[in-house]
CHARMM-style PDB file with segment names, atoms N, HN, CA, C and O in Angstrom:
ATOM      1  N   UNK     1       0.834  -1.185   0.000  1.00  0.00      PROA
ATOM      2  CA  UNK     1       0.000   0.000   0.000  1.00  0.00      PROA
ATOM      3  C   UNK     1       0.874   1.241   0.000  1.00  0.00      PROA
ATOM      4  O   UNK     1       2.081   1.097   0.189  1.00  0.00      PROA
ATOM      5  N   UNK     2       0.365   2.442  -0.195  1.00  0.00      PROA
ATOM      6  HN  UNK     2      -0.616   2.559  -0.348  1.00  0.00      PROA
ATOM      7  CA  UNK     2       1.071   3.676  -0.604  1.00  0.00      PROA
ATOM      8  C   UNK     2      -0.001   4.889  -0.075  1.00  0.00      PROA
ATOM      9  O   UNK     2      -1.230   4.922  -0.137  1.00  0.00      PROA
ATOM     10  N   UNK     3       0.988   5.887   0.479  1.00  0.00      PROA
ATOM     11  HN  UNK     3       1.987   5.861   0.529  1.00  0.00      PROA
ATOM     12  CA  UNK     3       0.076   7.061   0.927  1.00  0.00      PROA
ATOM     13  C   UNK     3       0.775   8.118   0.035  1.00  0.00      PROA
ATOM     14  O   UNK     3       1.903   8.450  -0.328  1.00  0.00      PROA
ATOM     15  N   UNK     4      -0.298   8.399  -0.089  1.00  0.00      PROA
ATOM     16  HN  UNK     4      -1.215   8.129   0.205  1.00  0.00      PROA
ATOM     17  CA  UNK     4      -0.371  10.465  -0.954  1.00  0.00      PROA
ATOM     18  C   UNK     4       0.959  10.999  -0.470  1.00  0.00      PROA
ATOM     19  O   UNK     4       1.504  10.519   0.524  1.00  0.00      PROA
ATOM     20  N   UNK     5       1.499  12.021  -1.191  1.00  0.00      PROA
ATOM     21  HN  UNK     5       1.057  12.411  -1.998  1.00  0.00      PROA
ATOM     22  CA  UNK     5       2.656  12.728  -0.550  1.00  0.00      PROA
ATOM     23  C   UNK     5       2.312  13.814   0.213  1.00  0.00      PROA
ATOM     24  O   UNK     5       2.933  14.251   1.181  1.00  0.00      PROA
ATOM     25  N   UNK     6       0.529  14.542  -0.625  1.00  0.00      PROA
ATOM     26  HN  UNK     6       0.024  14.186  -1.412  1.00  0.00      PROA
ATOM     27  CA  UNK     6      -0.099  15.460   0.199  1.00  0.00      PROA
ATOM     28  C   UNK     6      -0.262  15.049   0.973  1.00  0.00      PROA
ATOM     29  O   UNK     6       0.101  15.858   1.827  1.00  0.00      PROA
ATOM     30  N   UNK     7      -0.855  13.639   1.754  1.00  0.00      PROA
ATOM     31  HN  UNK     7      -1.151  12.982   1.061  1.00  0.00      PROA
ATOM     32  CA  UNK     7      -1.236  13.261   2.440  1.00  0.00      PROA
ATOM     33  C   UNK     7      -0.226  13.676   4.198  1.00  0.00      PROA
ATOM     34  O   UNK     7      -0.505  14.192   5.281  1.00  0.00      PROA
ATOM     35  N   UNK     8       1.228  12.937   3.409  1.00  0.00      PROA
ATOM     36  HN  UNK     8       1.455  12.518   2.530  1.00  0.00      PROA
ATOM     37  CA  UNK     8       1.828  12.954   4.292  1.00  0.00      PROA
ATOM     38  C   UNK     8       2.866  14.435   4.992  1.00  0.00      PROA
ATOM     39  O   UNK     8       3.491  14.517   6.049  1.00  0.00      PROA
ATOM     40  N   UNK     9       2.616  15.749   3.514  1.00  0.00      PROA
ATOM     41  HN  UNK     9       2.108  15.682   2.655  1.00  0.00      PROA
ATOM     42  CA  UNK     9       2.916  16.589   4.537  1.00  0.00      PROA
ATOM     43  C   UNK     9       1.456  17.426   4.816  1.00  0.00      PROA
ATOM     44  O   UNK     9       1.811  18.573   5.087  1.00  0.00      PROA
ATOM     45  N   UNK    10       0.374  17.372   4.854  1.00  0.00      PROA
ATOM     46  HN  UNK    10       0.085  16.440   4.635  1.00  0.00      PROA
ATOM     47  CA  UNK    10      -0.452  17.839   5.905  1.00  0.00      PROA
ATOM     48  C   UNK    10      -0.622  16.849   6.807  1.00  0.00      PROA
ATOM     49  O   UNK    10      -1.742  16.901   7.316  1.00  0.00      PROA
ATOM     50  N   UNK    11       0.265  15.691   7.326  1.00  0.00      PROA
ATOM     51  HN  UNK    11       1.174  15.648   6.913  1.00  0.00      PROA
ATOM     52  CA  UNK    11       0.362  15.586   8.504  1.00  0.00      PROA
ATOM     53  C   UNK    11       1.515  15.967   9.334  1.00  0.00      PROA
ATOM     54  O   UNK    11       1.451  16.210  10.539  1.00  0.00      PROA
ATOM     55  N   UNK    12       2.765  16.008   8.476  1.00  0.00      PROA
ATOM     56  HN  UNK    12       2.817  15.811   7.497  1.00  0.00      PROA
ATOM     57  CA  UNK    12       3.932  17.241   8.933  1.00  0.00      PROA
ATOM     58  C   UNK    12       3.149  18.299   9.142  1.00  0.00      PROA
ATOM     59  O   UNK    12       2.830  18.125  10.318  1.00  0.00      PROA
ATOM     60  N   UNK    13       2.669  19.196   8.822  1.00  0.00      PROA
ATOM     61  HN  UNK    13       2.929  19.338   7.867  1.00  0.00      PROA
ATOM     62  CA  UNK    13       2.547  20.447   9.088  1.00  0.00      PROA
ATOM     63  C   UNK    13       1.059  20.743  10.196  1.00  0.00      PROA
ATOM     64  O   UNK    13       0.674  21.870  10.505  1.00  0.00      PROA
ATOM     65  N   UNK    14       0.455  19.541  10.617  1.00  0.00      PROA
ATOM     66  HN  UNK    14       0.767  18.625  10.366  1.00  0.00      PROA
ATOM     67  CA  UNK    14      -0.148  19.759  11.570  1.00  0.00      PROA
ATOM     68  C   UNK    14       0.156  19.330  12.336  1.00  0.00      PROA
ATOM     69  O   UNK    14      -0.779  19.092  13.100  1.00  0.00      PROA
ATOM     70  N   UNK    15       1.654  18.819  12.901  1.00  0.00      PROA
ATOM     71  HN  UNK    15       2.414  19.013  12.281  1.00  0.00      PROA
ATOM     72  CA  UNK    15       2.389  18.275  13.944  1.00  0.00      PROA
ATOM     73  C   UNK    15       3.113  19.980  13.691  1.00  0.00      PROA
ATOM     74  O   UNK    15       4.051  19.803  14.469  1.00  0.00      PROA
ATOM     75  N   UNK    16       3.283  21.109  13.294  1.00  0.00      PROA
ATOM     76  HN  UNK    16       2.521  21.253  12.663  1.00  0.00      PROA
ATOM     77  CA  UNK    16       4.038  21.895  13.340  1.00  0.00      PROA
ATOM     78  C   UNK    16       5.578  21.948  12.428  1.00  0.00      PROA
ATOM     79  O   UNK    16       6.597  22.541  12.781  1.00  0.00      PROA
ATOM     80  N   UNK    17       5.410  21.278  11.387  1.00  0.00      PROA
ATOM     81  HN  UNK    17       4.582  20.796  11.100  1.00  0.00      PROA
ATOM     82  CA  UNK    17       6.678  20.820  10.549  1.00  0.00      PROA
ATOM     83  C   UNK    17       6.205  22.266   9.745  1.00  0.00      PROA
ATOM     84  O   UNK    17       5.050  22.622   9.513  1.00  0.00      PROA
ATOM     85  N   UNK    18       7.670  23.087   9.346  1.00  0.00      PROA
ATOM     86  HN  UNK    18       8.609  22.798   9.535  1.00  0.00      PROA
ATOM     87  CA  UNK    18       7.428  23.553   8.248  1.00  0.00      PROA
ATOM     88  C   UNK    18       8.444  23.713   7.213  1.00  0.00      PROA
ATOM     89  O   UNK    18       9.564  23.740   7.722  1.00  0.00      PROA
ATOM     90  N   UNK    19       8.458  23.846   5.731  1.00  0.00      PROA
ATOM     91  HN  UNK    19       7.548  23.824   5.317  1.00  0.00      PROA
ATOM     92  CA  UNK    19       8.892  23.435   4.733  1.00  0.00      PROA
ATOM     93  C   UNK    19       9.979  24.685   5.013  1.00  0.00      PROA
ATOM     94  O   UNK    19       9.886  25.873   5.319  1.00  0.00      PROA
ATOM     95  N   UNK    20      11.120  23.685   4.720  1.00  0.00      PROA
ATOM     96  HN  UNK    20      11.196  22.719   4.471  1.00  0.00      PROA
ATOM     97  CA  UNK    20      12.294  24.218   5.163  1.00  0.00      PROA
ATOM     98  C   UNK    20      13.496  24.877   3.423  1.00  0.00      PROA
ATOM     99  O   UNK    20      14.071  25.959   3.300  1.00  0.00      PROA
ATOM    100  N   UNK    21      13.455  23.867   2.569  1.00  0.00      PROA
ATOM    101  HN  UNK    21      12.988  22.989   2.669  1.00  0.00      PROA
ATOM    102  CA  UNK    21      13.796  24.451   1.258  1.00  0.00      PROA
ATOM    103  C   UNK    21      13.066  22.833   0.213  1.00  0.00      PROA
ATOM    104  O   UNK    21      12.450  21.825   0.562  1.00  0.00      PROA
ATOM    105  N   UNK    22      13.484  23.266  -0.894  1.00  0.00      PROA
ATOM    106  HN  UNK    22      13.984  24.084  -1.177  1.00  0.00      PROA
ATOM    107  CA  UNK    22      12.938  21.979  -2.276  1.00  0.00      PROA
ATOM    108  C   UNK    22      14.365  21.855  -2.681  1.00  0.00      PROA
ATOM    109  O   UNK    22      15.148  22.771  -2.938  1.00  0.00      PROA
ATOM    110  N   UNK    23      14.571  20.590  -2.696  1.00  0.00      PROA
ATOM    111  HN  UNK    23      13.935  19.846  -2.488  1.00  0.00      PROA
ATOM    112  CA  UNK    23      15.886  19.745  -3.526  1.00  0.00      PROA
ATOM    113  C   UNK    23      15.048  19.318  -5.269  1.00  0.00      PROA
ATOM    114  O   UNK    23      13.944  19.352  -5.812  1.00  0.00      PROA
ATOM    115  N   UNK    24      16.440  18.950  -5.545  1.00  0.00      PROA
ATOM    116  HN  UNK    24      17.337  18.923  -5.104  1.00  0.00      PROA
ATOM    117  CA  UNK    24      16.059  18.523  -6.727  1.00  0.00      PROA
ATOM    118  C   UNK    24      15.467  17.155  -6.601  1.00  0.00      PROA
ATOM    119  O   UNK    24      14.797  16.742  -7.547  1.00  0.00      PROA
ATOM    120  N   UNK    25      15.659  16.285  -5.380  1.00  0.00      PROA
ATOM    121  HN  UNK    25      16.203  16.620  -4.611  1.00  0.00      PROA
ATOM    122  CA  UNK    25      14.837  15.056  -5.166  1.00  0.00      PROA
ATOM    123  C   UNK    25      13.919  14.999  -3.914  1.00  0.00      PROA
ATOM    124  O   UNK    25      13.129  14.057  -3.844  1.00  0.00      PROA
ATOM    125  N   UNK    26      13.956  16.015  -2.820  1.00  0.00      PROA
ATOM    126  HN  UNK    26      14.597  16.780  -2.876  1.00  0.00      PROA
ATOM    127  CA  UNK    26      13.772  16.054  -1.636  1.00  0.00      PROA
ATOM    128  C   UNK    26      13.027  16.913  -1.245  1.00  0.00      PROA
ATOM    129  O   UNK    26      13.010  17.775  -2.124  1.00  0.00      PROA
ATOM    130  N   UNK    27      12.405  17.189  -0.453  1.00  0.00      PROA
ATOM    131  HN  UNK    27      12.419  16.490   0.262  1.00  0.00      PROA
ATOM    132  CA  UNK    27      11.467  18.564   0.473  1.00  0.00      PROA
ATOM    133  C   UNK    27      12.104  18.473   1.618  1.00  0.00      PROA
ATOM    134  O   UNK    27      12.407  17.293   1.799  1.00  0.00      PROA
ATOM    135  N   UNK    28      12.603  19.434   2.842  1.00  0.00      PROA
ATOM    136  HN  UNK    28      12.357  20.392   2.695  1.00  0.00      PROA
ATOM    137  CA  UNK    28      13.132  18.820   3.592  1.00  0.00      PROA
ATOM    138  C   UNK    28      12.301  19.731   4.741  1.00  0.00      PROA
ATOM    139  O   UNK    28      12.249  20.880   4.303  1.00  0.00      PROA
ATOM    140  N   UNK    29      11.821  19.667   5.679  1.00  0.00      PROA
ATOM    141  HN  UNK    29      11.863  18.734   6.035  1.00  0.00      PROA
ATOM    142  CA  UNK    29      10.914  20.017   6.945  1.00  0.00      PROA
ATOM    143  C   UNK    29      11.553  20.195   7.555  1.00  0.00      PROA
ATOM    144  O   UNK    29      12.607  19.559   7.525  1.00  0.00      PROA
ATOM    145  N   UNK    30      11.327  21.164   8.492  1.00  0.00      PROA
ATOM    146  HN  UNK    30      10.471  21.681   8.517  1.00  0.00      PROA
ATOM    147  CA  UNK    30      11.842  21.196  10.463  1.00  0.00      PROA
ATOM    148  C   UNK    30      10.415  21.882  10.986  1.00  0.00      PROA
ATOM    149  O   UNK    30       9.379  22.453  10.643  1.00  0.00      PROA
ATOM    150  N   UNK    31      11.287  21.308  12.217  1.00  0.00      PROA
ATOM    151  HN  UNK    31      12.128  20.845  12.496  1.00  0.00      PROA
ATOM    152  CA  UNK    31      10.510  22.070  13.528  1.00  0.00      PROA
ATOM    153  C   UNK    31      11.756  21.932  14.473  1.00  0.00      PROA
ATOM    154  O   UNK    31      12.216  20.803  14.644  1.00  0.00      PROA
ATOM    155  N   UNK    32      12.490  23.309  15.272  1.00  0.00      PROA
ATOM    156  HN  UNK    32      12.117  24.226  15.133  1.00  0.00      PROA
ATOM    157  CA  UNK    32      12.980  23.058  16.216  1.00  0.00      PROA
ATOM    158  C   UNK    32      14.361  22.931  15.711  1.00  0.00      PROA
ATOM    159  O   UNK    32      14.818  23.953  15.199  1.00  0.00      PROA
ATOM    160  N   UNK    33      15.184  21.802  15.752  1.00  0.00      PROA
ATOM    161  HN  UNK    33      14.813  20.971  16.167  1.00  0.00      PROA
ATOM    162  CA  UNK    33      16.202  21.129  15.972  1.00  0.00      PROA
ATOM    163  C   UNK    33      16.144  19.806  14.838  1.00  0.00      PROA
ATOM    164  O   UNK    33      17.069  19.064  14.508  1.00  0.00      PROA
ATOM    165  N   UNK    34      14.735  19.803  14.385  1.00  0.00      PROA
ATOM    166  HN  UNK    34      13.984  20.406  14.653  1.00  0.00      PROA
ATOM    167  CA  UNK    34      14.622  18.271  13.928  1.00  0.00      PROA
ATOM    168  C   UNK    34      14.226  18.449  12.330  1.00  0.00      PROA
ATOM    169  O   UNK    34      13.146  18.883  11.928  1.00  0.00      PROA
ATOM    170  N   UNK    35      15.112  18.105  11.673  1.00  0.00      PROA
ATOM    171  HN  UNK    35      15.989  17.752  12.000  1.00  0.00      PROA
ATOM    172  CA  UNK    35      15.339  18.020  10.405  1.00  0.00      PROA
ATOM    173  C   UNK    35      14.678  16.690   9.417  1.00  0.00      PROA
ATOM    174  O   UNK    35      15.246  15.598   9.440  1.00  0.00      PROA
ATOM    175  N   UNK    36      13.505  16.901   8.616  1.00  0.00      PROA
ATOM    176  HN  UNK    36      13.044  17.788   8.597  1.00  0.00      PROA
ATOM    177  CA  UNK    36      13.359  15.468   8.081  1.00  0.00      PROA
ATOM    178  C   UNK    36      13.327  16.036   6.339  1.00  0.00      PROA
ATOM    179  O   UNK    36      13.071  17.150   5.882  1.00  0.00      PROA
ATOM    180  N   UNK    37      13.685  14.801   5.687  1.00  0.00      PROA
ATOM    181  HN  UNK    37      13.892  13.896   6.058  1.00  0.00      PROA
ATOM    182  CA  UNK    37      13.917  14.766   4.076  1.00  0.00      PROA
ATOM    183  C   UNK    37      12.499  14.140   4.052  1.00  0.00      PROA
ATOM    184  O   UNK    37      12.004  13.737   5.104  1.00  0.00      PROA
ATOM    185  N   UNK    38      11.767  14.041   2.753  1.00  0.00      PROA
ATOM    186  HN  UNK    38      12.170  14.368   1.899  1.00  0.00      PROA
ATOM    187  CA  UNK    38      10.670  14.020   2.327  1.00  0.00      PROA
ATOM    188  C   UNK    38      11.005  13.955   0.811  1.00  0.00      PROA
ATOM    189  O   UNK    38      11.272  14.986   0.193  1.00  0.00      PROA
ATOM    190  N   UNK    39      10.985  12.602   0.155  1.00  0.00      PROA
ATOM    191  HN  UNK    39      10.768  11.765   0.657  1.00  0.00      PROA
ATOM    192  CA  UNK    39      10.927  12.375  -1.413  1.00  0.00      PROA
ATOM    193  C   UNK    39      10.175  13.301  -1.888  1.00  0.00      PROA
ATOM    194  O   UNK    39       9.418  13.909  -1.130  1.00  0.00      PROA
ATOM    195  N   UNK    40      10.245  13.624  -3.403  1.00  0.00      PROA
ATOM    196  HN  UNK    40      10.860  13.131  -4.018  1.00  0.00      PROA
ATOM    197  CA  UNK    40       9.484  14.348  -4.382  1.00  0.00      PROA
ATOM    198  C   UNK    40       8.384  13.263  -4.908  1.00  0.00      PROA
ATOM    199  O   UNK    40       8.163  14.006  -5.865  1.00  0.00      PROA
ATOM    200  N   UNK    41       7.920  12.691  -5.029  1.00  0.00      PROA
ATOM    201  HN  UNK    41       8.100  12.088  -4.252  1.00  0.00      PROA
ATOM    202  CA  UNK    41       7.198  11.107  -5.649  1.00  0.00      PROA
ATOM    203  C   UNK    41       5.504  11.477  -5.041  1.00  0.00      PROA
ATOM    204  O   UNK    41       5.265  11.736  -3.861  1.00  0.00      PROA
ATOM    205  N   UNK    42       4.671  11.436  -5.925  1.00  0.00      PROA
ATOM    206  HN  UNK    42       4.866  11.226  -6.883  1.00  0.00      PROA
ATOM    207  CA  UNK    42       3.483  11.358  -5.730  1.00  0.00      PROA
ATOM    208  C   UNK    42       2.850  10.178  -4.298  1.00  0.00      PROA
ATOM    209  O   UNK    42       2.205  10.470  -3.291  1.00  0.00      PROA
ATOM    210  N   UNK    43       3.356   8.875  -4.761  1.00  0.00      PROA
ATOM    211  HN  UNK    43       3.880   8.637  -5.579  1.00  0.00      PROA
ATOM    212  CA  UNK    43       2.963   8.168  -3.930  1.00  0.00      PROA
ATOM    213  C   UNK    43       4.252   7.542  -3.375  1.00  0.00      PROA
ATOM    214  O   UNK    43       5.247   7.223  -4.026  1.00  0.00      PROA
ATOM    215  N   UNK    44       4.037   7.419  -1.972  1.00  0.00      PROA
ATOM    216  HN  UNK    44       3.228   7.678  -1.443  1.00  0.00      PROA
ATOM    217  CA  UNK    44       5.024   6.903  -1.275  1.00  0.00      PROA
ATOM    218  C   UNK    44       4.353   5.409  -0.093  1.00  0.00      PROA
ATOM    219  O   UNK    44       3.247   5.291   0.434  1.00  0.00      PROA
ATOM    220  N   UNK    45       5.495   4.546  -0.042  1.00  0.00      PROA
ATOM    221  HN  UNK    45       6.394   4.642  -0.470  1.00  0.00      PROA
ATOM    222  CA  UNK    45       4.830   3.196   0.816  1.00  0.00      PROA
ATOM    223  C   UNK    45       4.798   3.663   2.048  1.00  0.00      PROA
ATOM    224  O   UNK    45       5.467   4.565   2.552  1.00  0.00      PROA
ATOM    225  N   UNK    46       3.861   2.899   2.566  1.00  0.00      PROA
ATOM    226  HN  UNK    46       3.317   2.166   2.156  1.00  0.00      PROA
ATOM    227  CA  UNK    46       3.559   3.089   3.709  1.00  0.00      PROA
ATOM    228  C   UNK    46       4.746   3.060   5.370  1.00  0.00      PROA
ATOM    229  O   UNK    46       4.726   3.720   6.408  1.00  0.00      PROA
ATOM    230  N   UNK    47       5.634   1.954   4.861  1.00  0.00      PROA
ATOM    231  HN  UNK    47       5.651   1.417   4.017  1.00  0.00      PROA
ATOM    232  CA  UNK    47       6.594   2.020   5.594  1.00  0.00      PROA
ATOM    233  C   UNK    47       7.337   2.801   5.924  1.00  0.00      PROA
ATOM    234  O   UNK    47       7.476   3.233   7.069  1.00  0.00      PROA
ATOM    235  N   UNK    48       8.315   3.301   4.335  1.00  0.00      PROA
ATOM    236  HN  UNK    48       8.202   2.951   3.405  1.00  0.00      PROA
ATOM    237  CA  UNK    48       8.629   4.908   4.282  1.00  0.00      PROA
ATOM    238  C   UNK    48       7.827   6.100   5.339  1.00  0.00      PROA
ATOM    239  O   UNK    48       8.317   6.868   6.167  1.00  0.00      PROA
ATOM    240  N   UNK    49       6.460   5.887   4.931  1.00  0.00      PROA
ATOM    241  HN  UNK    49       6.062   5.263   4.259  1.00  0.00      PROA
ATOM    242  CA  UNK    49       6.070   7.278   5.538  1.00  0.00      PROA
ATOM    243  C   UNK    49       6.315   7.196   7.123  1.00  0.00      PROA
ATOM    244  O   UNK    49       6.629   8.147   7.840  1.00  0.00      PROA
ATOM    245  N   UNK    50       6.104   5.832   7.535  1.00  0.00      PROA
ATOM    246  HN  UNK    50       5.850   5.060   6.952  1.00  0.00      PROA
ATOM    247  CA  UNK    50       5.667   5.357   9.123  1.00  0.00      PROA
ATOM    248  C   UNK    50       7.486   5.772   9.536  1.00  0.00      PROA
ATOM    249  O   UNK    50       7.796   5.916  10.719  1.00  0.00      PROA
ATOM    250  N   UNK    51       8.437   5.908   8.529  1.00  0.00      PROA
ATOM    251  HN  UNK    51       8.185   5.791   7.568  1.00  0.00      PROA
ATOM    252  CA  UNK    51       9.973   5.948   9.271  1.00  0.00      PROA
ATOM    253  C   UNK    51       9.906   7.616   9.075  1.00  0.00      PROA
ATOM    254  O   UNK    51      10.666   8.244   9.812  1.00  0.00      PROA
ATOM    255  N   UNK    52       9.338   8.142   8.448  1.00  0.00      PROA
ATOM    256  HN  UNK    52       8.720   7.632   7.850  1.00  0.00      PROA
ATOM    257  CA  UNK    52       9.289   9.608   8.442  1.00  0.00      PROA
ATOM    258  C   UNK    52       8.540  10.245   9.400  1.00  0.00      PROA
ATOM    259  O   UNK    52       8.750  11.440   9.611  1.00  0.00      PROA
ATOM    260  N   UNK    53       7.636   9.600  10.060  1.00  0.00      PROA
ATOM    261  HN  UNK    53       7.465   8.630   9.888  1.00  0.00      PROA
ATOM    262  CA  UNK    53       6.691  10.133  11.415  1.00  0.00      PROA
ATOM    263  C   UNK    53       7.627   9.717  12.089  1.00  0.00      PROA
ATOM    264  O   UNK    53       7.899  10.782  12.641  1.00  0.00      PROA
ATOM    265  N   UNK    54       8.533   8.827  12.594  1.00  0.00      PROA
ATOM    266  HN  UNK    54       8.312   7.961  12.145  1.00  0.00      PROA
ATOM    267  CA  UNK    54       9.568   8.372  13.559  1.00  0.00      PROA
ATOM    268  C   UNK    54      10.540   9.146  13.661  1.00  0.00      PROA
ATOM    269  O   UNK    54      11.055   9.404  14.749  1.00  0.00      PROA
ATOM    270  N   UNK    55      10.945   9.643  12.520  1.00  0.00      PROA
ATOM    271  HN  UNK    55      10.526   9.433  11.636  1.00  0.00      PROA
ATOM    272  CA  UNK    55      12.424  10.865  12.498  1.00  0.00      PROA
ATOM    273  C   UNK    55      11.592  11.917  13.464  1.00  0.00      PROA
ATOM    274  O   UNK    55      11.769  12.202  14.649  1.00  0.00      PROA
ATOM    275  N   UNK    56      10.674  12.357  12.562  1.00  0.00      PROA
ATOM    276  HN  UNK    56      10.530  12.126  11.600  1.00  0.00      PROA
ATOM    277  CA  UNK    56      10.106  13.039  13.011  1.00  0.00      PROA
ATOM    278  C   UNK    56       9.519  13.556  14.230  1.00  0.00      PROA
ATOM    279  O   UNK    56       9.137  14.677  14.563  1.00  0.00      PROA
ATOM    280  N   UNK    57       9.554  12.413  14.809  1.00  0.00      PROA
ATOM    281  HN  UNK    57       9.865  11.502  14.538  1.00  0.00      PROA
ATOM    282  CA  UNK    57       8.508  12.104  16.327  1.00  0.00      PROA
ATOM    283  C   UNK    57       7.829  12.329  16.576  1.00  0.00      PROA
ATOM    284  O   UNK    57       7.672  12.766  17.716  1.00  0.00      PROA
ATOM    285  N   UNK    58       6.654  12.186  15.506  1.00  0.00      PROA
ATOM    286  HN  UNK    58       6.781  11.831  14.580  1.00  0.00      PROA
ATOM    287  CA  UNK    58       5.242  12.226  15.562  1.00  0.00      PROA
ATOM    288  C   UNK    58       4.210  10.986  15.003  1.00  0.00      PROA
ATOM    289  O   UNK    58       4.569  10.275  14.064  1.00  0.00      PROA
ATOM    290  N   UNK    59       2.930  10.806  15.656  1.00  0.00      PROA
ATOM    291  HN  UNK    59       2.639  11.383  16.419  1.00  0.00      PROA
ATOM    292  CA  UNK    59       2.755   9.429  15.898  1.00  0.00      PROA
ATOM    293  C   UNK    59       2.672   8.899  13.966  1.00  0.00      PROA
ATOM    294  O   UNK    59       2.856   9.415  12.864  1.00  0.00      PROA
ATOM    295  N   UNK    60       2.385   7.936  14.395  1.00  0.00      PROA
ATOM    296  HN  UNK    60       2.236   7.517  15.290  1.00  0.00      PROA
ATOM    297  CA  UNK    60       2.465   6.925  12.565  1.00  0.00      PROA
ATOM    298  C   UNK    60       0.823   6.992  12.507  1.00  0.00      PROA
ATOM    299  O   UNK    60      -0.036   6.715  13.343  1.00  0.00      PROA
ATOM    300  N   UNK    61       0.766   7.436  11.282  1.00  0.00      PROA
ATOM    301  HN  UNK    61       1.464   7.662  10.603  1.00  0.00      PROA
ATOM    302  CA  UNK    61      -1.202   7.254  11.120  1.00  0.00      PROA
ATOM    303  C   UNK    61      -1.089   6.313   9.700  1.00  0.00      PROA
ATOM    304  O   UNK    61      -2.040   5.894   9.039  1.00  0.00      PROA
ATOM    305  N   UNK    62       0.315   6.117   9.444  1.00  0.00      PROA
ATOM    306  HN  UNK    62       1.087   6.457   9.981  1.00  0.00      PROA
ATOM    307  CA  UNK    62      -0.025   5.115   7.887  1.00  0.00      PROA
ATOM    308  C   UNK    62       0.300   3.309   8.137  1.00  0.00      PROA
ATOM    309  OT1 UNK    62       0.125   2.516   7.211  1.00  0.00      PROA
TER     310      UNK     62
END
């Protein structure tokens, strides 16, 4: 299975993540101290996203 990429940063950004610059492959977020990369790709697996709420430290909803 695969979640939206929208999906997964309006759940960054209602944990308080905000878009930090655009790579040529990457989006990269903070809040704070805490730095997360974020693929460019429409759809992303679910696992991926669940290790990106973990960097992140915010709970896993995928």
């Amino acid at each position: 299975m695969s979640v939206k990429r929208r999906e997964l940063v309006r759940h960054l950004e209602k944990n308080g993540y905000i878009l930090f610059r655009e790579g040529a492959r990457h989006s990269i977020f903070y809040k704070g101290d805490i730095m997360v990369p974020l693929k460019r790709r429409t759809q992303i697996d679910n696992i991926t996203a669940n290790r990106i709420c973990r960097q992140a430290e915010i709970d896993e909803i995928f």
